[in-house]
N, C-alpha and C positions, 0 to 999 in steps of 0.2 A: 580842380585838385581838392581832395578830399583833405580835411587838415584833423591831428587827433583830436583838437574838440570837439567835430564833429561825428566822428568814431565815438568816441564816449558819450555822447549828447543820445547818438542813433542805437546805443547798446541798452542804454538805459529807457528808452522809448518805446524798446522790445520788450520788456521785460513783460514774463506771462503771470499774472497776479495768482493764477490759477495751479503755477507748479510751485510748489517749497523751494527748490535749488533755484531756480533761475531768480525768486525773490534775493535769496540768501549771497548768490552772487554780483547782484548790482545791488542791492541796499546793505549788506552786513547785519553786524545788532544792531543798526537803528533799525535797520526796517524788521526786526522780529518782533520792536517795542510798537512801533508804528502799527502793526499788522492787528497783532494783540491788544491793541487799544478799541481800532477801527471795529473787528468782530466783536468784542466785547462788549462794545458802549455806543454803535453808530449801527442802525437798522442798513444801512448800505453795504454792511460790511458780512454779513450773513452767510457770502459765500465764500469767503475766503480760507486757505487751508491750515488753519489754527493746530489740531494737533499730529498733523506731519512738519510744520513748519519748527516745532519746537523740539519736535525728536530729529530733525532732519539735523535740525542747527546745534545741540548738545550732538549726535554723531561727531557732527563737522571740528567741532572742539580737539579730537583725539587724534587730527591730521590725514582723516578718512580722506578728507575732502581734496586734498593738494595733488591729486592727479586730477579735479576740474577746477581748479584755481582758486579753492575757498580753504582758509582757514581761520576759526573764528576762538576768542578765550572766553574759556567757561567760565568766569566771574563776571566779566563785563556783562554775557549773554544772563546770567541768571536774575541779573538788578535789572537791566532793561525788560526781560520776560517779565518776569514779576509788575514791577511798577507800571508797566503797558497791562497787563491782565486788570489787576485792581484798579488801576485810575479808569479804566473804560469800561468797568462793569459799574461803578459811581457814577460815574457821569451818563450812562442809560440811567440810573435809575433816577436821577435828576432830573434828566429830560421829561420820562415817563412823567414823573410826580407833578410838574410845569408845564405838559405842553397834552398828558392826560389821553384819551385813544386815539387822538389825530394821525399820529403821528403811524398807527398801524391803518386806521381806517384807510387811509390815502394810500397806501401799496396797494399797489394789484399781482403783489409777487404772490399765488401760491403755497410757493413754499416757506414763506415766511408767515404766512397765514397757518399752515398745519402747523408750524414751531410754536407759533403762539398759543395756538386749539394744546399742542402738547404741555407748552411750559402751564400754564393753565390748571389743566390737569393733573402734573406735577404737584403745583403748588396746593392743592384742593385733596390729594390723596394723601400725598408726604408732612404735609405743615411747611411752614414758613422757611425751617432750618433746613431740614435733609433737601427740599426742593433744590433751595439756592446750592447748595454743595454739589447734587446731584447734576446740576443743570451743566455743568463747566463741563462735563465729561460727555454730551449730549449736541452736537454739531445744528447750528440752526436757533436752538433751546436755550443754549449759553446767549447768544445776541437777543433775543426776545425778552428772556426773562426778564433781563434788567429791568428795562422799562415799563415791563409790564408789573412788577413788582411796585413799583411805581405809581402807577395807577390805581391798582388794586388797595393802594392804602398801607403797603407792608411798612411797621416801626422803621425808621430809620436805622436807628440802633443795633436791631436784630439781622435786618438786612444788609451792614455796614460789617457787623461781626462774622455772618457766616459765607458772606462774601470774598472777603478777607483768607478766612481758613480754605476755603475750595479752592478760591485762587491759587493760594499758595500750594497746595497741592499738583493741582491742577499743571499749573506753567512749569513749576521746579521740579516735578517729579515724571514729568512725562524728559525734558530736558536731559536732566542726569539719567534715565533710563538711555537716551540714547547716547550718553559719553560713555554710560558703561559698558554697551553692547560694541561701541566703539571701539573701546581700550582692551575689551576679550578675543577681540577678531580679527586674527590680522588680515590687509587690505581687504576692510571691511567696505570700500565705496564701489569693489564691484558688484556688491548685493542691494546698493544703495537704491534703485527705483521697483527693488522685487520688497524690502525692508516697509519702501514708503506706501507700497500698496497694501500692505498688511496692514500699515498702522492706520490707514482709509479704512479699510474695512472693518478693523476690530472699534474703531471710533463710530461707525453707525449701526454695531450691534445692538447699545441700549434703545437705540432710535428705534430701531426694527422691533424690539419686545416690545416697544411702547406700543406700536403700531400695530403688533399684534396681539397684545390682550385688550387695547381697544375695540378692536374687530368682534374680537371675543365676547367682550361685555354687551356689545352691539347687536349680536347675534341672540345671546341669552336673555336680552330686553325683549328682543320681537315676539321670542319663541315663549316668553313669559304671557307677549301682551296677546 
C-alpha cells in the first residue's frame, strides 16, 4: 500500500531540473533561491534554467499558475531570487580566486568550456564592469564568469560592485516582468509553455551574436593572414 509520504517522497524524486514549472511546483521560492545560487556560483549548475525559472515564477505570482497547482508571493520570490543570484555569483568567484583553473580544467563539458572561451572574451572586450553585468543576461557565461573572474585576478571590490548591480537586475527585473505580463493577461498560464519558450530563446540570442561575430573575427583573421 502506497502511503502519502510516499507520494510525496515519489513526486519530488520526479522532478525535471530541466523544466521551470515542475522545479517551481515541488520546491516553491526556495527552490528558485536554490536554483539561482547553484547556476550562479557552482560550475554544476550551468545548465539549469535560470531565466525561464524567474519569469516563469514572477508569472506564477499573479495566480496564473493555480489551474497547475502553483501559486507563489512576489515578495517572498524577489528576496529569495535576489540573495540566491548574488550570494552564488560570490561564492564562484571565491572558489575561482581559491581553487584557481582547476576547477574548469577538470570538466570535460563542452559547453562549459565555450562559456568560459566566451565569458573570457567578454571580459577582455568590455572591461571588468560591463563584462560582469553583461554576463547575468548570457546563459552558460553567467556560471563561468564568476569564477573565472576569479582567476583572472579581478579587484574584489569592482567584481563585488558590479556583480551586485547585474544581479539585481538581472533576477528582479526578468521576475516582475513576468508578474507584469501576468497581471495584463487574463488566464495567462494557458500561454504559459508557448511564454517560456520565448523567454529560452530570447535568453540565447546574446549567446548567438557572441558566437557569431566570433566567427566573424575568425574569419577576417585568416583572410588577413
Amino acid at each position: 500500500m502506497t502511503t502519502p509520504l510516499a507520494l510525496s517522497l515519489s513526486s519530488q524524486l520526479a522532478v525535471n531540473v530541466l523544466d521551470a514549472q515542475s522545479l517551481l511546483t515541488t520546491f516553491g521560492v526556495l527552490g528558485v533561491g536554490v536554483v539561482m545560487f547553484a547556476e550562479t556560483g557552482l560550475l554544476i549548475g550551468f545548465f539549469l534554467p535560470g531565466d525561464s525559472l524567474l519569469f516563469t515564477a514572477g508569472l506564477l505570482c499573479t495566480g496564473g499558475g493555480t489551474g497547475h497547482g502553483v501559486h507563489l508571493s512576489l515578495g517572498p520570490l524577489l528576496v529569495t531570487a535576489a540573495v540566491g543570484a548574488l550570494a552564488g555569483a560570490q561564492c564562484g568567484y571565491l572558489l575561482g580566486r581559491r581553487a584557481g583553473g582547476t576547477l574548469l580544467t577538470r570538466s570535460k563539458s563542452a559547453r562549459l568550456h565555450e562559456g568560459a572561451q566566451r565569458a573570457e572574451e567578454l571580459l577582455d572586450r568590455y572591461g571588468h564592469a560591463k563584462a560582469i553585468v553583461l554576463a547575468r543576461f548570457v546563459p552558460v557565461v553567467r556560471t563561468v564568469l564568476n569564477p573565472l573572474a576569479g582567476v583572472l585576478g579581478v579587484p574584489a571590490r569592482t567584481f563585488t560592485l558590479w556583480q551586485v548591480a547585474g544581479g539585481l537586475v538581472w533576477s528582479l527585473g526578468l521576475t516582475l516582468a513576468g508578474y507584469a505580463l501576468g497581471s495584463s493577461i487574463p488566464n495567462v498560464d494557458r500561454y504559459l509553455l508557448p511564454l517560456i519558450a520565448v523567454i529560452i530563446v530570447v535568453s540565447l540570442i546574446p549567446l548567438a551574436l557572441e558566437l557569431l561575430r566570433s566567427r566573424r573575427a575568425a574569419r577576417a583573421k585568416e583572410a588577413r593572414g
